[in-house]
Biopython code that builds the backbone (N, CA, C, O; Angstrom):
import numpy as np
from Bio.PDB.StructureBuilder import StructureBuilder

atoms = [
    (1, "UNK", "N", (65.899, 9.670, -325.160)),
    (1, "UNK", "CA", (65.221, 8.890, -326.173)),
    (1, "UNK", "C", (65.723, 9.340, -327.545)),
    (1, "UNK", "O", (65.779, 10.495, -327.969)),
    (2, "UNK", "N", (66.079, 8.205, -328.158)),
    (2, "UNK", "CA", (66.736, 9.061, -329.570)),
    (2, "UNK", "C", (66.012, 8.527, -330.528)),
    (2, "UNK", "O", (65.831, 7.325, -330.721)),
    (3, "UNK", "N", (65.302, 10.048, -331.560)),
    (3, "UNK", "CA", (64.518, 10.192, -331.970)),
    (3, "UNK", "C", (65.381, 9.965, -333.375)),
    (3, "UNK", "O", (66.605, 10.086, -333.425)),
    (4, "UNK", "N", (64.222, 9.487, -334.928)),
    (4, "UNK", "CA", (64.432, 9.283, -336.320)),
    (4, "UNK", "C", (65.104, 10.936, -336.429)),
    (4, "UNK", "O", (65.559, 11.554, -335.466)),
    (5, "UNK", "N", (65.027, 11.463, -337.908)),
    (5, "UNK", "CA", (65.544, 12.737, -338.034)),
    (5, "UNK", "C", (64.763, 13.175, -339.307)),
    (5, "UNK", "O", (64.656, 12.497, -340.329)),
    (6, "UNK", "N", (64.219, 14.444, -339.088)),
    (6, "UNK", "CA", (63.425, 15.808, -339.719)),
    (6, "UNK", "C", (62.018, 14.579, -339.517)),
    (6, "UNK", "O", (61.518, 14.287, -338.431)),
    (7, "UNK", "N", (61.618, 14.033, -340.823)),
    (7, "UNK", "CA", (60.031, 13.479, -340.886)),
    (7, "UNK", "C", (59.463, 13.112, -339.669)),
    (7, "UNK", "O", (58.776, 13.722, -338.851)),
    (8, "UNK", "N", (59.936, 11.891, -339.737)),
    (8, "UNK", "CA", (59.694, 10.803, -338.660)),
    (8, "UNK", "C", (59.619, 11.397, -337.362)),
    (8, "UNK", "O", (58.585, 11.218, -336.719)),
    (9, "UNK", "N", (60.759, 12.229, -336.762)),
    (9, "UNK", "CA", (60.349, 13.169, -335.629)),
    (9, "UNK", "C", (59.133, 14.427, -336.016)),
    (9, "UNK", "O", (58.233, 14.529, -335.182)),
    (10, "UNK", "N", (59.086, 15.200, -337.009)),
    (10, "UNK", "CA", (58.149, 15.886, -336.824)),
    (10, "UNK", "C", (56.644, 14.999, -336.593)),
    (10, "UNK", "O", (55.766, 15.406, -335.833)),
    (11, "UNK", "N", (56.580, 14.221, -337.084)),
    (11, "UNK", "CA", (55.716, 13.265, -337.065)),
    (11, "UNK", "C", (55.192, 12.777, -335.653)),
    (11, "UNK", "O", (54.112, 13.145, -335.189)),
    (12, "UNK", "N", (56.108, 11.871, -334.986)),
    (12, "UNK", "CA", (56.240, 10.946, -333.345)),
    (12, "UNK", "C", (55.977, 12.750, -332.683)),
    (12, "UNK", "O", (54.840, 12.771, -332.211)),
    (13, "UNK", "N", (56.652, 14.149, -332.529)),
    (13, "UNK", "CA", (56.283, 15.187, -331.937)),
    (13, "UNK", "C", (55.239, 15.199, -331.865)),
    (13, "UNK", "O", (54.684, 14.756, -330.859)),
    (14, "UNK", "N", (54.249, 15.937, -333.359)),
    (14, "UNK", "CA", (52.869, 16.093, -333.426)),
    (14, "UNK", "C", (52.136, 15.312, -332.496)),
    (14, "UNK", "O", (51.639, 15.643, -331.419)),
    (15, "UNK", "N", (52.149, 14.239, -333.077)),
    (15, "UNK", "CA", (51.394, 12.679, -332.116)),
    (15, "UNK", "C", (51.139, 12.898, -330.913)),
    (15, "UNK", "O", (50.019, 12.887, -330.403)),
    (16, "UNK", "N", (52.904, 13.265, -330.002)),
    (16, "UNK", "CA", (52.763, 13.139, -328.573)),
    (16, "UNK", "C", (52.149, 14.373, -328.245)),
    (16, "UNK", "O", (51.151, 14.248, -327.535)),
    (17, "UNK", "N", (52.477, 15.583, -328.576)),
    (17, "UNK", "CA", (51.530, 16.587, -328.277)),
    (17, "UNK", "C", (49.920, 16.437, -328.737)),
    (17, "UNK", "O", (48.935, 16.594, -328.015)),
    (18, "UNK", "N", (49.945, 16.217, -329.631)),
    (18, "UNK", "CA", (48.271, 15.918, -329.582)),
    (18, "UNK", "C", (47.474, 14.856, -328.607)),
    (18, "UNK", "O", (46.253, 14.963, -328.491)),
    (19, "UNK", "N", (48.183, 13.853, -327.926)),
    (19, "UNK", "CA", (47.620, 12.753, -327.391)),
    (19, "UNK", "C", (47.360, 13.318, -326.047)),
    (19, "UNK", "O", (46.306, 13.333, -325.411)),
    (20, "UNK", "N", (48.502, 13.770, -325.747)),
    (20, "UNK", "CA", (48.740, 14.332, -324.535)),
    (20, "UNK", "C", (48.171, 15.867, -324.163)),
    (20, "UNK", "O", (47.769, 16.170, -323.039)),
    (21, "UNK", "N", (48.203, 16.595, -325.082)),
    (21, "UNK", "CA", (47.457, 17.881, -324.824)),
    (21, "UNK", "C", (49.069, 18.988, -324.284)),
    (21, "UNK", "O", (49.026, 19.993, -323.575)),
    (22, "UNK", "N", (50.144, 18.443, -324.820)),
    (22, "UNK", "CA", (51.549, 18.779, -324.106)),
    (22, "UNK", "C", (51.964, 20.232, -324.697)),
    (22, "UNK", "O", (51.648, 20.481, -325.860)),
    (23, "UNK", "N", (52.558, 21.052, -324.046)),
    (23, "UNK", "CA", (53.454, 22.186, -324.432)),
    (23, "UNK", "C", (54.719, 21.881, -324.848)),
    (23, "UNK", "O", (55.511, 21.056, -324.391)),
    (24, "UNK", "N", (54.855, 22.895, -326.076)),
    (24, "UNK", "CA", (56.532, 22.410, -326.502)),
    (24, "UNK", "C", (57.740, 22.158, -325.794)),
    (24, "UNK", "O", (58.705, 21.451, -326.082)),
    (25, "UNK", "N", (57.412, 23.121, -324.480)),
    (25, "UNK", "CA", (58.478, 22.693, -323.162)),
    (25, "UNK", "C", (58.281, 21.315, -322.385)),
    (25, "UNK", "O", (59.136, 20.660, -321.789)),
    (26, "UNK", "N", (57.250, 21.116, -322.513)),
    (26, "UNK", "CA", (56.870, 19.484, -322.100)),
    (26, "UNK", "C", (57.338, 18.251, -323.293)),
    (26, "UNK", "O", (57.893, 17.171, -323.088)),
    (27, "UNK", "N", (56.977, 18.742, -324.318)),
    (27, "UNK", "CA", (57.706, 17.600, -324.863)),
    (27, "UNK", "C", (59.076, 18.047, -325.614)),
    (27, "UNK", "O", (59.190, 17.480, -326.701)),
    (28, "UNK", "N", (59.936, 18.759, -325.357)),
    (28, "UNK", "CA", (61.048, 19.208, -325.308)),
    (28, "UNK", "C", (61.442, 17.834, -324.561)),
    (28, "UNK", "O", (61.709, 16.729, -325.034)),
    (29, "UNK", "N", (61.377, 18.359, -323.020)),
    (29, "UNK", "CA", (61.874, 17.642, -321.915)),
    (29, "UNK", "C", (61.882, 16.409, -322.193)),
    (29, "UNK", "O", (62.976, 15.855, -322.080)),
    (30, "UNK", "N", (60.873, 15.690, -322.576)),
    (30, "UNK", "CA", (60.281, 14.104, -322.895)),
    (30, "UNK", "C", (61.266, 13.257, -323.344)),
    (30, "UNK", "O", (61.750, 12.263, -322.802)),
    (31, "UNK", "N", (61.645, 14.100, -325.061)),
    (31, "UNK", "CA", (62.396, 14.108, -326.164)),
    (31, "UNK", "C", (63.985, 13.867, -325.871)),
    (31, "UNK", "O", (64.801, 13.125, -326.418)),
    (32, "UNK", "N", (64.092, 14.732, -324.859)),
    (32, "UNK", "CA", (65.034, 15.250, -324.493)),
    (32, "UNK", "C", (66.399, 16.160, -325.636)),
    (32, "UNK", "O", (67.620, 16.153, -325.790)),
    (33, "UNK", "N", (65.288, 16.779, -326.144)),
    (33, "UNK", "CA", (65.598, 18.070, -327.416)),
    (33, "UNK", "C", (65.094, 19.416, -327.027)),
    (33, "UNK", "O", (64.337, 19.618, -326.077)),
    (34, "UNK", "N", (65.647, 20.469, -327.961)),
    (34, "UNK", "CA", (65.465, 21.649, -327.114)),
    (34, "UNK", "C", (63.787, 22.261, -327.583)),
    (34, "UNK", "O", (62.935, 21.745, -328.308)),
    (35, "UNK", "N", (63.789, 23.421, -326.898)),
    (35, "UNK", "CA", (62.201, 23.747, -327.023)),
    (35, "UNK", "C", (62.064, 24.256, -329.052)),
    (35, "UNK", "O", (61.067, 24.036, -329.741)),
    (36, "UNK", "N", (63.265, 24.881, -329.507)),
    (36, "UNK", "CA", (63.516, 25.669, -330.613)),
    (36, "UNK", "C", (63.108, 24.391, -332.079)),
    (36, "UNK", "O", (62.603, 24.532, -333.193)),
    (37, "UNK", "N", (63.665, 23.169, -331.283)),
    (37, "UNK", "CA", (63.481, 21.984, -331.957)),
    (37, "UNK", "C", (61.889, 21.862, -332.346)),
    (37, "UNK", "O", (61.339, 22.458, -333.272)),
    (38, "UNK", "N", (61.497, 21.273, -331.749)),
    (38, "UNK", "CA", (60.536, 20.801, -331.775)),
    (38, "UNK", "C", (59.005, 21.963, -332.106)),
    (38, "UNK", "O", (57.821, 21.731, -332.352)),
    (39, "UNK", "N", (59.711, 23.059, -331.966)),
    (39, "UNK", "CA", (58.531, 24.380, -332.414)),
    (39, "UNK", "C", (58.825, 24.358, -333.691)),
    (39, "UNK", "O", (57.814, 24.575, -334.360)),
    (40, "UNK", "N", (59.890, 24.169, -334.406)),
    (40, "UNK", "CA", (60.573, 24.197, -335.859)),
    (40, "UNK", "C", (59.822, 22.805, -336.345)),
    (40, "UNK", "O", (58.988, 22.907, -337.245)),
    (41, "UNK", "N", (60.056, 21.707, -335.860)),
    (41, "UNK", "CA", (59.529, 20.385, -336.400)),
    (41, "UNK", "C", (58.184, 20.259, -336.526)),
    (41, "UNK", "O", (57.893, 19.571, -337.505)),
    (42, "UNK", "N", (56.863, 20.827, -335.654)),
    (42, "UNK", "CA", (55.557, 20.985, -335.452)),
    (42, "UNK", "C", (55.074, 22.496, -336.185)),
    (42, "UNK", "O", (53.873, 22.671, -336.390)),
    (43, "UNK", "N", (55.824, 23.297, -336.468)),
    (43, "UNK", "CA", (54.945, 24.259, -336.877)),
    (43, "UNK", "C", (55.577, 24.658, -338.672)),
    (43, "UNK", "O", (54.919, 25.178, -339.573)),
    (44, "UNK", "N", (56.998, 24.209, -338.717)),
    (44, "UNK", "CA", (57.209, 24.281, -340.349)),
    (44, "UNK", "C", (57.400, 23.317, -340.955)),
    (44, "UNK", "O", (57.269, 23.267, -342.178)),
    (45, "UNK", "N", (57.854, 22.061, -340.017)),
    (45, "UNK", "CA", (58.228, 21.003, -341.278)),
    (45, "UNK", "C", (56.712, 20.132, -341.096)),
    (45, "UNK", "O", (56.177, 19.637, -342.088)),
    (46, "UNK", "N", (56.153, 20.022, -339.834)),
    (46, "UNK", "CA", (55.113, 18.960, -340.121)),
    (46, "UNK", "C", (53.910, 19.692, -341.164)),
    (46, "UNK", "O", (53.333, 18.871, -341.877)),
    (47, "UNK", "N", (53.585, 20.771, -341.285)),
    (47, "UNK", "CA", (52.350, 21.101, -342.342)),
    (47, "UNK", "C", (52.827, 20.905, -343.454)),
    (47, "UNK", "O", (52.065, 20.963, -344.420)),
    (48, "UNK", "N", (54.460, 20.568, -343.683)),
    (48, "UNK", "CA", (54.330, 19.997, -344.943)),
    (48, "UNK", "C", (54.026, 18.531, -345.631)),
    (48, "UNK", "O", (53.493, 18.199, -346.690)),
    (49, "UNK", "N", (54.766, 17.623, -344.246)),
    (49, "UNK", "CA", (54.512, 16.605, -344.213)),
    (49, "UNK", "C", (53.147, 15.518, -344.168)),
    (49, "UNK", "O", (52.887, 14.522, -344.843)),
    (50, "UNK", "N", (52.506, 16.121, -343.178)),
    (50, "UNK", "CA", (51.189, 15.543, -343.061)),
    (50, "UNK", "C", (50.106, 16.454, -342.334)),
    (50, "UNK", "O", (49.714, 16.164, -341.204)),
    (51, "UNK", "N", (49.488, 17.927, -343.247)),
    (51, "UNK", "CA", (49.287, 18.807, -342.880)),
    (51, "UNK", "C", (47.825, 18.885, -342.088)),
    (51, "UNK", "O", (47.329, 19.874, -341.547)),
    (52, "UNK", "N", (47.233, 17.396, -342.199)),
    (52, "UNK", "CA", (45.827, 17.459, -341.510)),
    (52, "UNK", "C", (46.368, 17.109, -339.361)),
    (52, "UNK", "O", (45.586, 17.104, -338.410)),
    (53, "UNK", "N", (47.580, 16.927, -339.340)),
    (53, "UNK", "CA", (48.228, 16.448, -338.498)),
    (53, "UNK", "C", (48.821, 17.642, -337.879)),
    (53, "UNK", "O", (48.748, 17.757, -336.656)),
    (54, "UNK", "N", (49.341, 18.451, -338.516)),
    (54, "UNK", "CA", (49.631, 19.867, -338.430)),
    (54, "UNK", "C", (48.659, 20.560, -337.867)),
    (54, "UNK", "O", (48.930, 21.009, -336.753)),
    (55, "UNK", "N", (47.047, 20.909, -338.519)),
    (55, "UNK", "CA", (46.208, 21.880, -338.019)),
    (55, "UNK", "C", (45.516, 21.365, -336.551)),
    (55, "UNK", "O", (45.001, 22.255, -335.874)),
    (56, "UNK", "N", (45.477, 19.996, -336.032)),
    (56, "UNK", "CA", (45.497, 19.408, -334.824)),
    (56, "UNK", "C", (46.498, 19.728, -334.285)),
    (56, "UNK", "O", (46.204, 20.649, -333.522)),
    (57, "UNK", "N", (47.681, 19.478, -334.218)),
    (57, "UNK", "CA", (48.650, 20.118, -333.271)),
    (57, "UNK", "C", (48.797, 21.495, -333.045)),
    (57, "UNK", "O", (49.164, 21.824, -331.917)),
    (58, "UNK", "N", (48.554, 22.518, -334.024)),
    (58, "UNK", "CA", (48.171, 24.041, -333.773)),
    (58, "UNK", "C", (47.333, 24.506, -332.756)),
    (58, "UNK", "O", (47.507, 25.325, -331.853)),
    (59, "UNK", "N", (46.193, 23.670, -333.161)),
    (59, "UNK", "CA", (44.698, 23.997, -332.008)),
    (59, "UNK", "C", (45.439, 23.814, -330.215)),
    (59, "UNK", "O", (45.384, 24.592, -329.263)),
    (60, "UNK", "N", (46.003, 22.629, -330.337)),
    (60, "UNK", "CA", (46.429, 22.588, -328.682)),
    (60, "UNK", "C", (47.258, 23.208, -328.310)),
    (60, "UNK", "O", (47.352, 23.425, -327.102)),
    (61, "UNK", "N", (48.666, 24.005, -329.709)),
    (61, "UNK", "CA", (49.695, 24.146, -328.936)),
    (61, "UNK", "C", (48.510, 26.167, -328.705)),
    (61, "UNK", "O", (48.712, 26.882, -327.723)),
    (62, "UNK", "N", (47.649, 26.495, -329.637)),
    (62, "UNK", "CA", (47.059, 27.755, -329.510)),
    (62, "UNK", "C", (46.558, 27.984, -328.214)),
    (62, "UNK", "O", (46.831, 28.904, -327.443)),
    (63, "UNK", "N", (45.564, 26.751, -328.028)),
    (63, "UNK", "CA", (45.342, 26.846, -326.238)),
    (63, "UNK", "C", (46.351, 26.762, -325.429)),
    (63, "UNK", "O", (46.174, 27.327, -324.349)),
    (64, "UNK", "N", (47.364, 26.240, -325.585)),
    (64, "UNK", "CA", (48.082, 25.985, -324.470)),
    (64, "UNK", "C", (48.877, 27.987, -324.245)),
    (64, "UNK", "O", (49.196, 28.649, -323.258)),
    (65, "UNK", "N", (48.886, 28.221, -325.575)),
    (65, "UNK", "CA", (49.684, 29.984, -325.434)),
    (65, "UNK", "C", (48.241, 30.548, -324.411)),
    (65, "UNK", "O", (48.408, 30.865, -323.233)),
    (66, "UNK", "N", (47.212, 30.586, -324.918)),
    (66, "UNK", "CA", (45.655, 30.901, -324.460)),
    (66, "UNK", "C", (45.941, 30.536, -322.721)),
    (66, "UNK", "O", (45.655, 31.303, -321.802)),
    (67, "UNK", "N", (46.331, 29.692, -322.631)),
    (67, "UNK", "CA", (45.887, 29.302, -320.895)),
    (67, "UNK", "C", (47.530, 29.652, -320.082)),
    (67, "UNK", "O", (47.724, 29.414, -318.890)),
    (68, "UNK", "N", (48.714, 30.319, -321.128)),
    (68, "UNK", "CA", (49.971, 30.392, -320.253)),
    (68, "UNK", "C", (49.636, 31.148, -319.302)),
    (68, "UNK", "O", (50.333, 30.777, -318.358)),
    (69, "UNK", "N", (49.032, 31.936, -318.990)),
    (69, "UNK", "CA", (49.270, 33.267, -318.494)),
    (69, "UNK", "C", (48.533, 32.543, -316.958)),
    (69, "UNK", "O", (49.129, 32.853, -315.927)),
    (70, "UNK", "N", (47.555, 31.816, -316.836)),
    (70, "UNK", "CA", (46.734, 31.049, -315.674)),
    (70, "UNK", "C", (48.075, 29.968, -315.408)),
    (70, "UNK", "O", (48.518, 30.145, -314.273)),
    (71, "UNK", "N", (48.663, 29.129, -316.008)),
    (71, "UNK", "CA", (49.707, 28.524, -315.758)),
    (71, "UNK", "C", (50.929, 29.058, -314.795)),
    (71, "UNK", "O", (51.424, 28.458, -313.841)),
    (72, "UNK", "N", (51.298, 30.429, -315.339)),
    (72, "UNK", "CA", (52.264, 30.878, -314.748)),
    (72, "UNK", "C", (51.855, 31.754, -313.324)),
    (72, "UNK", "O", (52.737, 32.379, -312.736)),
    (73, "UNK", "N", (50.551, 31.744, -312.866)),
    (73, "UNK", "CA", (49.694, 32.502, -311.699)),
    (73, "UNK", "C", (49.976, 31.375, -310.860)),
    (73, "UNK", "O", (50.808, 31.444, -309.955)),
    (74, "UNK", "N", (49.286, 30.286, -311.134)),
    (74, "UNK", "CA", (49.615, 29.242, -310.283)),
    (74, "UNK", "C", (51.316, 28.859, -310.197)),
    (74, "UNK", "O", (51.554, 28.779, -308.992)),
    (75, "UNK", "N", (52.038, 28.706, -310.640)),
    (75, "UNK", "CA", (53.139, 28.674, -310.559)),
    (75, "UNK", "C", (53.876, 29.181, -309.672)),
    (75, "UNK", "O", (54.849, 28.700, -309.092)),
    (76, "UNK", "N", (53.114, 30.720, -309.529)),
    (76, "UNK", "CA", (53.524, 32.001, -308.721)),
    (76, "UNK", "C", (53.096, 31.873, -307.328)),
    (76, "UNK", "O", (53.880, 31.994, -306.387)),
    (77, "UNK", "N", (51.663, 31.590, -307.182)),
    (77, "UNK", "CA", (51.117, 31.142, -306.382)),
    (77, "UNK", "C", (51.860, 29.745, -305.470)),
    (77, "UNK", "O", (52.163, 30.058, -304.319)),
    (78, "UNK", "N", (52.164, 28.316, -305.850)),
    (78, "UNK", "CA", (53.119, 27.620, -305.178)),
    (78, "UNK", "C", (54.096, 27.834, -304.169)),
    (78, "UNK", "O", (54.389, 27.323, -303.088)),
    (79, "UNK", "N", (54.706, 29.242, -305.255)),
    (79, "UNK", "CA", (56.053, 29.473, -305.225)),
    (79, "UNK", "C", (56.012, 30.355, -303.696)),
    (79, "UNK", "O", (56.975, 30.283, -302.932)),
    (80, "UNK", "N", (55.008, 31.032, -303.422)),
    (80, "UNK", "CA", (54.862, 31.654, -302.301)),
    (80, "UNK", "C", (54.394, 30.872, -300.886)),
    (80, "UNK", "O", (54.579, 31.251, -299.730)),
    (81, "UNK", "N", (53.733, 29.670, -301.358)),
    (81, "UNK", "CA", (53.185, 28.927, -300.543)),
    (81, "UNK", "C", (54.068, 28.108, -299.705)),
    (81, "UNK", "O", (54.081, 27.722, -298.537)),
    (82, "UNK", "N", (54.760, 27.998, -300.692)),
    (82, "UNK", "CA", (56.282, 27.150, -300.376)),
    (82, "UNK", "C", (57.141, 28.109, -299.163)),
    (82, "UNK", "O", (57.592, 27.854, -298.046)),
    (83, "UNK", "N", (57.107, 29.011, -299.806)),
    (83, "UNK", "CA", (58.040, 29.976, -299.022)),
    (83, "UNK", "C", (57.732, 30.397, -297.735)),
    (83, "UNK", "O", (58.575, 30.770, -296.920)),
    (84, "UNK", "N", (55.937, 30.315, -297.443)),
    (84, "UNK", "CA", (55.484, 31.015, -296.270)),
    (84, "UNK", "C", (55.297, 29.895, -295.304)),
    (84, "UNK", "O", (54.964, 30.103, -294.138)),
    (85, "UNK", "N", (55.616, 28.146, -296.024)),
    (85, "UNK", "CA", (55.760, 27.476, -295.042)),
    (85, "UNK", "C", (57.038, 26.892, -294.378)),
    (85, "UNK", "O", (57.085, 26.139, -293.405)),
    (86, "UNK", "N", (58.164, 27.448, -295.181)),
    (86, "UNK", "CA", (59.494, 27.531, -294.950)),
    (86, "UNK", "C", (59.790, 28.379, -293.952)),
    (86, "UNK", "O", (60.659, 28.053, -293.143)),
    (87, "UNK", "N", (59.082, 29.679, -293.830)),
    (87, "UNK", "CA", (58.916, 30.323, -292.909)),
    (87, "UNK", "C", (58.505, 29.890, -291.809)),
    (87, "UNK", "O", (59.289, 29.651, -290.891)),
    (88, "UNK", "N", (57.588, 29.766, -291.739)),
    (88, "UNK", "CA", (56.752, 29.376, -290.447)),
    (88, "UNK", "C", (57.314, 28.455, -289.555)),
    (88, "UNK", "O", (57.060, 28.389, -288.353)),
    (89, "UNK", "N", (58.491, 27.376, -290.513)),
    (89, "UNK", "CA", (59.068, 25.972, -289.796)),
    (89, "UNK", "C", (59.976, 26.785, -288.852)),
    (89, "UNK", "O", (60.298, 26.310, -287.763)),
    (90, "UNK", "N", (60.520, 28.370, -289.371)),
    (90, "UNK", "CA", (61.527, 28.643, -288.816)),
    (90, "UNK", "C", (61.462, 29.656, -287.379)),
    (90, "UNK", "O", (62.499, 29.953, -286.786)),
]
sb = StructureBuilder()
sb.init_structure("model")
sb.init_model(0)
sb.init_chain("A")
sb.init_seg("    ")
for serial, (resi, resn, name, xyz) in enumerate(atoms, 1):
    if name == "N":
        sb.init_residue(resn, " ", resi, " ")
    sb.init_atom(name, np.array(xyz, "f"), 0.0, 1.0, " ", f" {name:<3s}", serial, name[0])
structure = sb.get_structure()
């Protein structure tokens, strides 16, 4: 998806992460831009731009750091589940 350049993307970013409740690696992927991008576009250029837009996108991307650590348990968790039924087929 090819995105406007500096405003207009920090802008359409904010948005989709706020609507969505998304992590910068999630809408990285979306974007199809890197994670460095879009942490640069949402956390320095958008509070200048439209900064009531800014302190909403902070709050979710804060929870989303807040809940990584349960994210990456389950993750872990899958990852074994997967494996012990790969096993078992064999």
């Amino acid at each position: 998806m090819d995105l406007p350049k500096d405003q207009d993307r920090s802008i359409i970013l904010g948005e989709f992460i706020l609507n969505h409740k998304a992590t910068v690696r999630a809408t990285a992927k979306q974007f199809g831009i890197s994670k460095s991008t879009v942490h640069k576009d949402v956390s320095e250029k958008l509070c200048k731009i439209k900064p009531q837009l800014y302190e909403q996108v902070k709050e979710v991307l804060e929870e989303n750091k807040r809940e990584r650590h349960i994210r990456g348990g389950q993750a872990t968790k899958l990852k074994y589940e997967e494996l012990s039924k790969k096993a078992v087929k064999l």
